[in-house]
C-alpha positions in Angstrom: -11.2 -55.3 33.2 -7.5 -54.0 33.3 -7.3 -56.0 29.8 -10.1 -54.8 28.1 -9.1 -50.9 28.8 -5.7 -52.0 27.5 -7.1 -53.5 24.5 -9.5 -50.0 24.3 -6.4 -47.9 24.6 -4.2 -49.6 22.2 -7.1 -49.9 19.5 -7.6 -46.0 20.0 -3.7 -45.3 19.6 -3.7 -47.0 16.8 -6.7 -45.6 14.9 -5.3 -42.6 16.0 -1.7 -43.4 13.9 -3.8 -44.5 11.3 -5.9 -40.9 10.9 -2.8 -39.8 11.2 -0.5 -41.2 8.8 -3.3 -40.4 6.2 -3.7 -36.8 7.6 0.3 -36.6 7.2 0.2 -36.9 3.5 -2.3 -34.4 3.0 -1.3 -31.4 5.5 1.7 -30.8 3.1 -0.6 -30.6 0.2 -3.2 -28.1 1.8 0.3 -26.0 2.9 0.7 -26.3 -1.0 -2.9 -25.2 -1.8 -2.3 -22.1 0.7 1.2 -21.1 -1.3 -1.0 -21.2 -4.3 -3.4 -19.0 -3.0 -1.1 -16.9 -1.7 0.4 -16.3 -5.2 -2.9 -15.7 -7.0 -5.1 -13.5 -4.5 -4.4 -9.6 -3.9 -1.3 -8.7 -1.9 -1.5 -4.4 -2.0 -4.6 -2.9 -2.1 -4.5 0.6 -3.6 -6.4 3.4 -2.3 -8.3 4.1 -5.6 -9.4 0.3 -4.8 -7.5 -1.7 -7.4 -5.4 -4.9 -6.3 -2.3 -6.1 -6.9 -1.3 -9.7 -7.0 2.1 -11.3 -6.5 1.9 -12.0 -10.0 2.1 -8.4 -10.4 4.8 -7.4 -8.1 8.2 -8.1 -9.5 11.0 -8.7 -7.0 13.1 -5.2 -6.8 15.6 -5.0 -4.1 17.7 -2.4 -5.1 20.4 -4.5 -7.2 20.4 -4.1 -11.0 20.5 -7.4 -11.8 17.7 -8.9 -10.6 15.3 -9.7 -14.0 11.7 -8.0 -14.2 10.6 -11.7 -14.8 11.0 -12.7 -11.3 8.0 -11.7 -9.0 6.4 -13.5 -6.1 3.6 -15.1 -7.9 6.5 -17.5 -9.6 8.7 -17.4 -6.0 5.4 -19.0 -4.4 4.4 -21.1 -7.3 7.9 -23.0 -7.1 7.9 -23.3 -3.4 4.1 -24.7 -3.4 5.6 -27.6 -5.9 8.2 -28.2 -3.4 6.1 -28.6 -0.6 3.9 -31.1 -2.7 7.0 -33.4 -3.6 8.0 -33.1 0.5 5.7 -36.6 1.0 7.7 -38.2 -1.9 11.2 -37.2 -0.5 10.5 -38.8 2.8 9.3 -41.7 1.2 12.8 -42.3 -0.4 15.5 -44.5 1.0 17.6 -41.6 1.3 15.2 -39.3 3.9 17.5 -39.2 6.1 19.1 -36.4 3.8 16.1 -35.4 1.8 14.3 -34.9 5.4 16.6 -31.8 6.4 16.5 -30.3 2.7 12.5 -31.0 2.2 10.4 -30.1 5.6 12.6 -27.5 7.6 13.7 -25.0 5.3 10.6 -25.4 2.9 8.9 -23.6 6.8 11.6 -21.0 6.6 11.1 -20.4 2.5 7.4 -19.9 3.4 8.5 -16.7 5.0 10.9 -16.0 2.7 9.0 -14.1 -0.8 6.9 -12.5 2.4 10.1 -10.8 4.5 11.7 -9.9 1.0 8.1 -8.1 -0.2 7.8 -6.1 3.0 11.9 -5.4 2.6 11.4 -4.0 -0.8 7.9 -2.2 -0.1 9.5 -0.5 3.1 13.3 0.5 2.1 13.3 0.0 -1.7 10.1 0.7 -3.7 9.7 4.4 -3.1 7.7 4.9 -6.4 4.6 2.6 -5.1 5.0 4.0 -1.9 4.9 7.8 -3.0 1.5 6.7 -5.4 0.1 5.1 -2.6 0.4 7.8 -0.6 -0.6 10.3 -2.7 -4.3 8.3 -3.6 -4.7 7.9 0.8 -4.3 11.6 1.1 -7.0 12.6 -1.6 -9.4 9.9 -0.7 -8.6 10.9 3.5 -9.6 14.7 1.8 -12.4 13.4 0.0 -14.0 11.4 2.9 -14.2 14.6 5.2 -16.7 15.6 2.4 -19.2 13.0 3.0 -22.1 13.7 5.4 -21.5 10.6 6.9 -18.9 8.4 8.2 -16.7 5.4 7.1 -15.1 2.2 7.6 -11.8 3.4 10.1 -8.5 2.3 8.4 -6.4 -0.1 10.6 -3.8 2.9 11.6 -5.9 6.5 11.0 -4.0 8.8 9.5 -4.6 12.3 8.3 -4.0 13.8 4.7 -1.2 16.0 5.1 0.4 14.5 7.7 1.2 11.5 6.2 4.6 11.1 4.5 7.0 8.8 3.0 10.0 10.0 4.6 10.8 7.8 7.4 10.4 4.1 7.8 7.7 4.2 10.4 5.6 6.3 8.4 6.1 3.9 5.4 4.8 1.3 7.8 1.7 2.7 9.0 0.8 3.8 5.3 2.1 0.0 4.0 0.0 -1.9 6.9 -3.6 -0.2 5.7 -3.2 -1.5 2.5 -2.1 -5.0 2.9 -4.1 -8.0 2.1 -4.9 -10.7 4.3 -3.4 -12.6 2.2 0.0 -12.4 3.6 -1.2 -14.8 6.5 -1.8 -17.5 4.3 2.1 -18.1 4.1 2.4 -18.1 8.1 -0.2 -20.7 8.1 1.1 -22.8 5.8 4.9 -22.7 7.7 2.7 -23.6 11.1 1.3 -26.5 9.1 4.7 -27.8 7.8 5.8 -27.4 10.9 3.2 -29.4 13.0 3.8 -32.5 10.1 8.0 -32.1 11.3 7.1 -32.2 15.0 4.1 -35.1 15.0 5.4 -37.1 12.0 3.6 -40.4 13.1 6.7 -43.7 12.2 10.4 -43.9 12.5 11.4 -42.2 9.3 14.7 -40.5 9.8 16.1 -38.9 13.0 15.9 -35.1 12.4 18.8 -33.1 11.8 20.8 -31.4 14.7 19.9 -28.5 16.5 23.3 -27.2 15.4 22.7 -27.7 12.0 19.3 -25.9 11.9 20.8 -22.7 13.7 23.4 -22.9 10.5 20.3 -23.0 7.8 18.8 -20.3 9.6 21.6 -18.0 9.9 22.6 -18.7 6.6 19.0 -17.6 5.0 18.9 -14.9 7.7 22.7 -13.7 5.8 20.9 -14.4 2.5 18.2 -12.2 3.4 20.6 -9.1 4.3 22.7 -9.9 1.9 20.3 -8.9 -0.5 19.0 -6.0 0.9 22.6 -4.7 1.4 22.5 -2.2 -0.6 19.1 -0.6 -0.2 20.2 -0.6 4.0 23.2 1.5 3.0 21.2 3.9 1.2 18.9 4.2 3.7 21.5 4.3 6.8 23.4 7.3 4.7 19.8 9.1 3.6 19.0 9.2 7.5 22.6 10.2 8.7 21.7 13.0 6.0 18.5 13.9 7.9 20.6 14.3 11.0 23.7 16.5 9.7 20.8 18.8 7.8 19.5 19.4 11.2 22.6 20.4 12.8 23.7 22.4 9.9 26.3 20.6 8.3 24.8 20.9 4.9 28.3 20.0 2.7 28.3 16.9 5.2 24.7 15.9 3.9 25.0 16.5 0.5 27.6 14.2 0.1 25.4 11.7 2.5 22.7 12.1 0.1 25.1 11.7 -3.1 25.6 7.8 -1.6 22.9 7.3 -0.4 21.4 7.6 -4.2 24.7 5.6 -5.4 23.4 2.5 -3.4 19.7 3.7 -3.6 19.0 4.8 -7.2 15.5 4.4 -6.6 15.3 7.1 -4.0 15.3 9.5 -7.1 11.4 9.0 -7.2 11.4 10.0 -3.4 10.3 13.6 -3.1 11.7 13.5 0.2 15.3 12.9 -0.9 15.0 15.9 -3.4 13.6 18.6 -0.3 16.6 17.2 1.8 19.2 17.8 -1.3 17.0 21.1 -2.0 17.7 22.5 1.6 21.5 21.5 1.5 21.7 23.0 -1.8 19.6 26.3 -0.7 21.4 26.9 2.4 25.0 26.3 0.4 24.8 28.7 -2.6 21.5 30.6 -1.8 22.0 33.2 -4.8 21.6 30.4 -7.6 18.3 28.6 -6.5 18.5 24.9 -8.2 15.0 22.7 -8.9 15.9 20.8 -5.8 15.6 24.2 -4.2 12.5 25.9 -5.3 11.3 22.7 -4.6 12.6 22.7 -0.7 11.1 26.7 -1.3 7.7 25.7 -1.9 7.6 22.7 0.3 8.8 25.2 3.5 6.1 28.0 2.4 3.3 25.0 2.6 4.7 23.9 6.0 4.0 27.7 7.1 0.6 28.0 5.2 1.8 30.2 3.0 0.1 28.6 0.0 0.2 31.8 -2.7 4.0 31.3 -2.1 4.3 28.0 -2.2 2.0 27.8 -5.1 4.0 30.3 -7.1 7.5 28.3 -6.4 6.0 24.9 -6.8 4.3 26.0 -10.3 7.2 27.4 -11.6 9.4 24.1 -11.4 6.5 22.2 -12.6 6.4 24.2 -15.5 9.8 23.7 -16.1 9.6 20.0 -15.9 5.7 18.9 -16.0 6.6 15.0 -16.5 8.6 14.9 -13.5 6.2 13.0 -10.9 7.6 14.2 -7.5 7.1 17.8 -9.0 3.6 17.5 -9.9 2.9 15.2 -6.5 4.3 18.4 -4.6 2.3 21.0 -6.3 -1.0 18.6 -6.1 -0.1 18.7 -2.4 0.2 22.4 -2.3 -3.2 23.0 -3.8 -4.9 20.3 -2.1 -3.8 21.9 1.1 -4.7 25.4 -0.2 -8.3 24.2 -1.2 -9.1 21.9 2.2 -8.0 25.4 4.2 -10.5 26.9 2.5 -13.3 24.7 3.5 -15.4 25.2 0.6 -18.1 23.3 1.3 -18.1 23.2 5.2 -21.9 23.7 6.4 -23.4 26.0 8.4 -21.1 28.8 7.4 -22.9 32.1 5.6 -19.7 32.3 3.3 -19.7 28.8 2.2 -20.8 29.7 -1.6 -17.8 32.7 -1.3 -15.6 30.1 -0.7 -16.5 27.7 -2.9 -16.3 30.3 -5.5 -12.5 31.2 -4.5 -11.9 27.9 -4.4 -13.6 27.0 -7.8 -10.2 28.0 -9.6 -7.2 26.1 -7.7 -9.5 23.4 -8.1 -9.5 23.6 -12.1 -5.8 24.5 -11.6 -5.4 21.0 -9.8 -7.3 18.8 -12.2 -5.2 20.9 -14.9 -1.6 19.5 -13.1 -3.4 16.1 -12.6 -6.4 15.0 -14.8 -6.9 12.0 -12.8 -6.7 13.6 -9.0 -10.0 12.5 -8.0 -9.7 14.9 -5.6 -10.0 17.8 -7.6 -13.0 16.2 -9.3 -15.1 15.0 -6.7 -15.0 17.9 -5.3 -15.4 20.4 -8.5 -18.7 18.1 -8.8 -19.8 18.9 -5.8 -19.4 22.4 -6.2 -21.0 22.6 -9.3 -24.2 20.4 -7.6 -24.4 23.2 -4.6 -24.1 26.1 -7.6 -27.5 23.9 -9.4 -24.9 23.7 -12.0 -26.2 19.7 -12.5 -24.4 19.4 -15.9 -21.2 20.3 -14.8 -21.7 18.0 -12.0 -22.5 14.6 -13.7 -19.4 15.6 -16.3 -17.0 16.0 -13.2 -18.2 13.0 -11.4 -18.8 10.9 -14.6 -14.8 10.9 -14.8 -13.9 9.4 -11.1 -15.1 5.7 -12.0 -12.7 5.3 -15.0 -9.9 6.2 -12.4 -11.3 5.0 -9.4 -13.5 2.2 -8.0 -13.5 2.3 -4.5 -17.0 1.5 -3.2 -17.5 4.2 -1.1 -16.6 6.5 -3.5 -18.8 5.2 -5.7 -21.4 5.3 -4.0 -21.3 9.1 -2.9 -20.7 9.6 -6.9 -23.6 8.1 -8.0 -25.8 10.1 -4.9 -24.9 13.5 -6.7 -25.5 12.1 -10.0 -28.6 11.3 -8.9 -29.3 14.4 -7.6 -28.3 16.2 -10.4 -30.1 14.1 -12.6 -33.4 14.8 -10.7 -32.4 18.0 -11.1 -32.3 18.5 -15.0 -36.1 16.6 -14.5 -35.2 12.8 -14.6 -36.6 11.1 -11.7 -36.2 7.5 -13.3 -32.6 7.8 -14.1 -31.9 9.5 -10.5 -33.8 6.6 -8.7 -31.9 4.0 -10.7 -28.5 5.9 -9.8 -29.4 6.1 -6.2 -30.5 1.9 -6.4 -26.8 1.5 -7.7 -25.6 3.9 -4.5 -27.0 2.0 -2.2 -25.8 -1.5 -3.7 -22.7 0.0 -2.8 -23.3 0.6 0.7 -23.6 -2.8 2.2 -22.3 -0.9 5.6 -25.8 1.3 5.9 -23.4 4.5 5.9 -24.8 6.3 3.2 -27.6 8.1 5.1 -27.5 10.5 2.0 -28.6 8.3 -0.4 -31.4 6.7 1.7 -33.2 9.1 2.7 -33.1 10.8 -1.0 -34.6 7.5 -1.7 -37.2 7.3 1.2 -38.4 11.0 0.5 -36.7 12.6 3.6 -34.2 14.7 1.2 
């Protein structure tokens, strides 16, 4: 009896090796498979609801030499080859060496492309991340004017309180629009890792604990090495932030001054450009700079004093109209101007006087920005509750080529096809609502299906 358990237990262990050693040679190939996936499906999801890949996102750390050939779709692509040729390097009568240069790092250089994307994205890339923000806040402002409610973000965030400015706020704005994607590489480093730990055979002894600590502190120096720079901008732009609040505004200049020399990309930061504004202001008062009638306008829209910080803020745009932190700041001010007005808030008796006030800003913000889908969602709304149904599909006709976030969408083509039914054609404002609702796979747009059922 004892024998024939033996035998049982033995035949089991070794049917188990045997899975085993065959499952071995493909774990490192579906790691592979991930990495490729990783490089080919959408990283940063924009607002507007475009994608980025990592084919698209070149690698931008601050330094001036790194080429605008390099992105993470090829940092991924090379490592994925690696971890495919990781079988045929332990199968080599040297493992013993190709073992410590083939499975541990290729888990660390998993992670790598991932920490150096959400590096650059967080202290480097301030362009994206001023864009990005400026598409959440109009489509946060446009979602308060559907009649019904959407998919909650990850982190909620409201319009005008969101801002580029500090790290954390980076983070919460970055972490809504990341793809799942970025846990493919994770999975793929547990996967290496679970083939070094349960390798089945005696292939090589693994390298010393003392040696690993060395790789990793040496990738972990790698890591900062390259971010050096953008940290020292950042360390001097928020020492900056601290002397402006206790006055020293001489002090803070010169902080900003190198913070930009390490940080050139903080020039498309409007945040860096208030901060050197209200140094500059509060320094020679008498001579206003742009950086001041910028930190002007930006103080008057903290204090709702939009007239005033409209009349600042469209000055210096004026002045320099292709300048995009000047136009982002007066979209801001007007945006803020037009949601205090509440133009189309229900249940109001002045809701069509304040549409009407509103009517103009509104033109005057699609005038600074012709693609601020803001501005014409909701002149197309306004133009639908003034029965002005041409002026309606022509507003609203213009958000798809900019945007095609499905929500959005859908709420366009419900006005369209209200408008449409109200110029007299029924059959091109059912088909319109058909394509709304194809939209809605979430049953939100209540709008749209009860126009369809009758019940509008």
């Amino acid at each position: 009896m004892k024998t024939s358990t033996l035998e049982t237990t033995n035949l089991l262990q070794s049917l188990y090796l045997s899975f085993f050693q065959k499952m071995w040679l493909f774990l490192p190939l579906l790691a592979a498979a991930l990495l490729l996936l990783t490089a080919f499906l959408p990283w940063l999801y924009d607002p507007f609801g475009s994608s980025m890949t990592a084919w698209q996102i070149p690698l931008n750390t601050g330094w001036q030499s790194i080429s605008p050939f390099l992105n993470y779709g090829l940092l991924y692509t090379i490592i994925a080859l690696c971890v495919c040729l990781q079988p045929i390097a332990h199968s080599l009568p040297t493992s013993r060496r190709l073992s410590f240069f083939t499975t541990f790092p290729l888990t660390l250089l998993c992670l790598l492309p991932l920490l150096l994307f959400l590096g650059q994205m967080l202290c480097c890339n301030f362009l994206d991340m001023a864009r990005i923000a400026q598409h959440e806040r109009q489509m946060l402002l446009i979602q308060r004017l559907f009649l019904y409610s959407v998919t909650d973000p990850l982190i909620p965030l409201r319009p005008f309180t969101l801002h580029t400015s500090t790290l954390w706020g980076r983070s919460q704005l970055l972490v809504n629009q990341l793809g799942y994607t970025l846990l493919l590489p994770l999975l793929s480093s547990t996967i290496l890792r679970f083939c070094q730990k349960h390798r089945p055979g005696p292939i090589t002894r693994p390298a010393s604990s003392r040696w690993r600590i060395l790789l990793f502190l040496c990738m972990s120096g790698l890591l900062c090495l390259t971010f050096a720079r953008a940290f020292i901008g950042i360390i001097c732009e928020k020492q900056a932030q601290i002397a402006l609040s206790s006055g020293a505004y001489q002090q803070a200049l010169s902080l900003l001054d190198t913070a930009h020399l390490f940080l050139p990309t903080l020039d498309a930061a409007a945040f860096y450009h208030l901060e050197r504004g209200q140094a500059l202001y509060y320094l020679s008062s008498q001579s206003l700079s742009p950086e001041s009638q910028a930190y002007l306008a930006a103080n008057s829209r903290s204090m709702q004093d939009f007239p005033a910080a409209f009349q600042q803020g469209y000055t210096l745009w004026r002045a320099f109209p292709s300048t995009p932190w000047i136009s982002d700041e007066l979209c801001e001010t007007l945006e803020a101007w037009i949601a205090s007005l509440q133009p189309l808030k229900p249940g109001t008796a002045s809701t069509i006087n304040q549409a009407a006030i509103a009517l103009p800003w509104l033109q005057t913000l699609v005038y600074v920005d012709p693609e601020n889908i803001y501005g014409l969602y909701l002149e197309g709304r306004i133009a639908y509750s003034f029965h002005s149904y041409s002026a309606c599909l022509f507003s609203l006709s213009r958000i798809p080529l900019i945007s095609q976030e499905p929500a959005l969408l859908s709420s366009i083509y419900t006005y369209q096809a209200f408008s449409e039914m109200g110029l007299g054609h029924l059959a091109a404002g059912r088909e319109l609502l058909f394509k709304a609702l194809m939209l809605d796979p979430g049953y939100r747009n209540n709008t749209a299906r009860e126009a369809l059922s009758g019940l509008h």
